[in-house]
Each structure stands twice: as C-alpha cells, then as structure tokens.
C-alpha positions as CSV (number, residue, x, y, z in Angstrom):
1,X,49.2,1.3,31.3
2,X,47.3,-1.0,33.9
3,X,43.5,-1.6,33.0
4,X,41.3,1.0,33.3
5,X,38.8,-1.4,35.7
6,X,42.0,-1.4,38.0
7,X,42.8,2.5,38.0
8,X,38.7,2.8,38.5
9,X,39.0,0.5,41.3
10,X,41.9,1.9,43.1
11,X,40.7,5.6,42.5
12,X,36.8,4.7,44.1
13,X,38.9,3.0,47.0
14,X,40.5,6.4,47.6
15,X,43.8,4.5,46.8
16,X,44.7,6.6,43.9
17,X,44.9,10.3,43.9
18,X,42.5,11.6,41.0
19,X,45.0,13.5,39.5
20,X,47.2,10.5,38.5
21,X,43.7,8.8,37.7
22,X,42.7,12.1,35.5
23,X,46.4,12.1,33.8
24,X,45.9,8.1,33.2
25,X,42.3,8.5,31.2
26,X,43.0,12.1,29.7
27,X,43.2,11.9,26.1
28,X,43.0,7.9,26.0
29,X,41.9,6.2,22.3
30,X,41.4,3.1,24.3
31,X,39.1,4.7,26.7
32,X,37.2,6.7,24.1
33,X,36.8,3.3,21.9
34,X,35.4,1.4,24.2
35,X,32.5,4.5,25.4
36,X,28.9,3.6,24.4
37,X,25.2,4.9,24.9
38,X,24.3,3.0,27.3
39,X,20.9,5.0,28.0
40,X,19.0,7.9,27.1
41,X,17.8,9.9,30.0
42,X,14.6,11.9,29.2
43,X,12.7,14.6,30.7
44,X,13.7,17.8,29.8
45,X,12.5,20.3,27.0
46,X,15.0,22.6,26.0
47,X,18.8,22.4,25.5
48,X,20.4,20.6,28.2
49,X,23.7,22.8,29.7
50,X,24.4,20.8,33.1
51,X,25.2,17.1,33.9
52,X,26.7,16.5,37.0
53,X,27.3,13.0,39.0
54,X,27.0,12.7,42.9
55,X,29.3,11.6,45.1
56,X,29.1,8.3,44.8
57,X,28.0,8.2,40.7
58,X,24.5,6.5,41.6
59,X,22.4,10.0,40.9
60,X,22.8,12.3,37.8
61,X,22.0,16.1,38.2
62,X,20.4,17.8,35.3
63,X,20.3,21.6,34.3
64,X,18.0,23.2,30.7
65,X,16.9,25.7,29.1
66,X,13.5,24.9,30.2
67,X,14.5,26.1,33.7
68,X,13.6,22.6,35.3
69,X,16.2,20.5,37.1
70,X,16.4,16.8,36.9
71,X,17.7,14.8,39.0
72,X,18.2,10.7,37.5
73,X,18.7,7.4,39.5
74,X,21.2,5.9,37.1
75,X,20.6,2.6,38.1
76,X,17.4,2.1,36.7
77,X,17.5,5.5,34.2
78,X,14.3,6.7,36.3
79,X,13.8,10.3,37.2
80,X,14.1,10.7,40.8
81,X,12.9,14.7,41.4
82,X,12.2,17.0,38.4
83,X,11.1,20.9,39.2
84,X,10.7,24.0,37.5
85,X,13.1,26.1,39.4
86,X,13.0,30.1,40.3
87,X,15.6,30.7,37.0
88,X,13.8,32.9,34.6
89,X,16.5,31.9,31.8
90,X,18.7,29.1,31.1
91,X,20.0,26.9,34.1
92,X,24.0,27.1,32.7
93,X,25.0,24.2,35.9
94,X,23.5,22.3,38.5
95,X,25.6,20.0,41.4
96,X,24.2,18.4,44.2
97,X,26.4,19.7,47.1
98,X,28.2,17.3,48.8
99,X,27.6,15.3,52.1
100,X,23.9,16.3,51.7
101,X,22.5,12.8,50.7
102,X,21.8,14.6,47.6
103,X,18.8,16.7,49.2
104,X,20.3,20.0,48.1
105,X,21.7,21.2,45.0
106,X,22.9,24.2,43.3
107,X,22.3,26.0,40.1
108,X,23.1,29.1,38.0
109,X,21.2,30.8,34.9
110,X,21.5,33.0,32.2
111,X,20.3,36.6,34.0
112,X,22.8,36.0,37.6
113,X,20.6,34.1,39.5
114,X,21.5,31.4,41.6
115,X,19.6,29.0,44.0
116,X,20.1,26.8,46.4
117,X,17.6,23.9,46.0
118,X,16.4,21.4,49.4
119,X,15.1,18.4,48.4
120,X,12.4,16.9,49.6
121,X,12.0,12.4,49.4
122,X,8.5,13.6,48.2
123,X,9.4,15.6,45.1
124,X,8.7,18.9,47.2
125,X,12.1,21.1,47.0
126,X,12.4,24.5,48.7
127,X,14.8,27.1,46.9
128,X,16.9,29.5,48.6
129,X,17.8,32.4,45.7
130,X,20.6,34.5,45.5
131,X,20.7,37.6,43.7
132,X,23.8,39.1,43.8
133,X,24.8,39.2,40.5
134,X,24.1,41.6,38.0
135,X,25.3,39.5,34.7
136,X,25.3,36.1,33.9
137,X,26.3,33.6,36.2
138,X,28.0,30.4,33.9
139,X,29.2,27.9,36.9
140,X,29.2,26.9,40.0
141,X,31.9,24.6,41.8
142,X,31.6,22.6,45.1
143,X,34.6,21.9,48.1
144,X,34.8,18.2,48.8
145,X,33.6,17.2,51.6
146,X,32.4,20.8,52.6
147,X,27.8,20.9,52.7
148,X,27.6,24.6,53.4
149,X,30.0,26.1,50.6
150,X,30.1,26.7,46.9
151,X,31.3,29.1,44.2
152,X,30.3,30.9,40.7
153,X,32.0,32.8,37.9
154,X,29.9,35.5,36.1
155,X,30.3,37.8,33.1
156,X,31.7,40.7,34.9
157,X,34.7,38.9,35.9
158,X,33.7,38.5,39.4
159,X,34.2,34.6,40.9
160,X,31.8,34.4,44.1
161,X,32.5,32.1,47.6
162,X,28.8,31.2,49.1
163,X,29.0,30.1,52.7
164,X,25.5,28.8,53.9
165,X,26.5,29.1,57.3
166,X,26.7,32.6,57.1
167,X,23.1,33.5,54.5
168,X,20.9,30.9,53.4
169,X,19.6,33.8,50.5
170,X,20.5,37.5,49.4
171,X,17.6,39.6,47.5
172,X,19.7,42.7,47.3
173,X,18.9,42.4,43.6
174,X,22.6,42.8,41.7
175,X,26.0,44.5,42.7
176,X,26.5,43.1,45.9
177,X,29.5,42.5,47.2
178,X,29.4,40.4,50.3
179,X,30.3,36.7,48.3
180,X,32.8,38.0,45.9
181,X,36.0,36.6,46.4
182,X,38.1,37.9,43.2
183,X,37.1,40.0,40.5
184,X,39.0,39.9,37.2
185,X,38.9,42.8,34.2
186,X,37.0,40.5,31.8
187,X,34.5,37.5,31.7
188,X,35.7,34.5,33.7
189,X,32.9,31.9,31.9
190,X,34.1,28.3,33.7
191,X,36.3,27.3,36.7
192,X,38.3,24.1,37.3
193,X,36.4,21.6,39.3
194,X,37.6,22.3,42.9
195,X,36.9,18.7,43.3
C-alpha cells in the first residue's frame, strides 16, 4: 500500500477517484493507529448528532440536541457562527451545501423539520424551514457540486429531493408530497453520502 500522505495527496488533487481512496483507508489498523485527539471543539450543550466537513476540510459543521448549530474554523479550533435554530427537537445532521462559500447549510430534527440555514459573515443567519414531513427526519445528503439541491430520509420510509430553485420553504405542515422522490414500506434511518 503507498503512504497514506500520497493517497491524501493524490485524492485532494482530484487525481484519485474517492472510491479507490475510500477502499485504500477502509478498515486500515495503520490508519486507525496512527488517529489522535488533536482538539476538543466546544460549544454545544447537549449530545452532539452531526459533524460534517466542507468542501475543502477548513470548516466543521456541527448539529445537538440543544437545537444550535456550530459551525468551527478548524484551523485555529475557533467557533465561526453558532445559532439556535427553528428545530424544536434534536438537530440528527447538518452540511454546509456545496459551492456556497459555506453561507448556507442544511439540517434535520427529531419532529420532521428541516431548514435551510443563510449565513451571514456577521453571525446573523436566516432560515428557510420546510415542513413536509410528518415523522422524523434522520439525514440529509448533498450532490457535488450542485448549491440548490439536497435530500432526507424520514421514519415513514419516504427519502425526499429538495430543489431550491423550485421553493426556498414549504409550511404545508406534514404529508406533503411535492419533494418525495421514493417511499419505501418501512423506516429508511441514513443514506449513503451522494458525495
């Protein structure tokens, strides 16, 4: 096996695809030898359900039970933006979608919702909610390279497709059916990382 610095290097080049770089760290003893706390990020106060990198692995995205989002220059371990979102239950995962500069981000929670969070640089944010679902919504999943779409899996079995372009919100309050792309007969709780 080459070095793992080399098969880092050629996979942030774009030189190797990432699922011969996924199949070269899967399941490595080396790899999980040489893994060590390099920093504790703080700022949350409940469980935390959600980390999530940016494109570029200079920001870390946040998700608790306390409902707040976090969002972490990993650089210097600072907290960039932290805000109590519109979730009234436990934020299950948060991603910054892509291409955005990491001004907007997306979460799920416990009771269905999801939101659709626009960063401000000043720490102001501006949340677009969805309400479609009428269970709990456990994930969402970004398209590379695509700003305007994202999708969620719920208890109900349904898996949602969100295009921005087409509704920035939905208040219809559960049991819509405009987003849902598949429904299957029982709980689909977590979805491969389109990425």
């Amino acid at each position: 096996m080459e070095s793992l610095h080399s098969f880092v290097s050629q996979r942030q080049q774009g030189l190797l695809p990432r699922n011969v770089f996924s199949r070269a760290v899967r399941d490595s003893l080396y790899l999980v030898k040489r893994l060590t706390n390099t920093r504790v990020l703080e700022g949350h106060n409940g469980c935390v359900n959600s980390v999530s990198w940016n494109e570029t692995g200079t920001r870390l995205i946040s998700g608790s039970d306390d409902c707040h989002i976090n969002i972490y220059d990993m650089a210097t371990g600072l907290t960039c933006h932290s805000f109590h979102t519109s979730h009234q239950s436990n934020i299950f995962s948060a991603k910054f979608l892509p291409q955005t500069g990491d001004c907007k981000a997306v979460s799920c929670a416990g009771i269905g919702s999801v939101e659709v969070s626009e960063l401000s640089p000043y720490g102001d944010y501006v949340a677009h909610q969805f309400k479609c679902q009428s269970s709990i919504t456990y994930q969402v999943a970004t398209s590379p390279g695509c700003p305007h779409e994202f999708f969620t899996c719920e208890e109900l079995g349904m898996v949602r497709l969100y295009d921005l372009r087409t509704s920035s919100s939905c208040h219809c309050d559960g049991n819509c059916n405009r987003s849902m792309l598949c429904r299957f007969p029982s709980a689909v709780t977590s979805m491969w990382s389109i990425l």
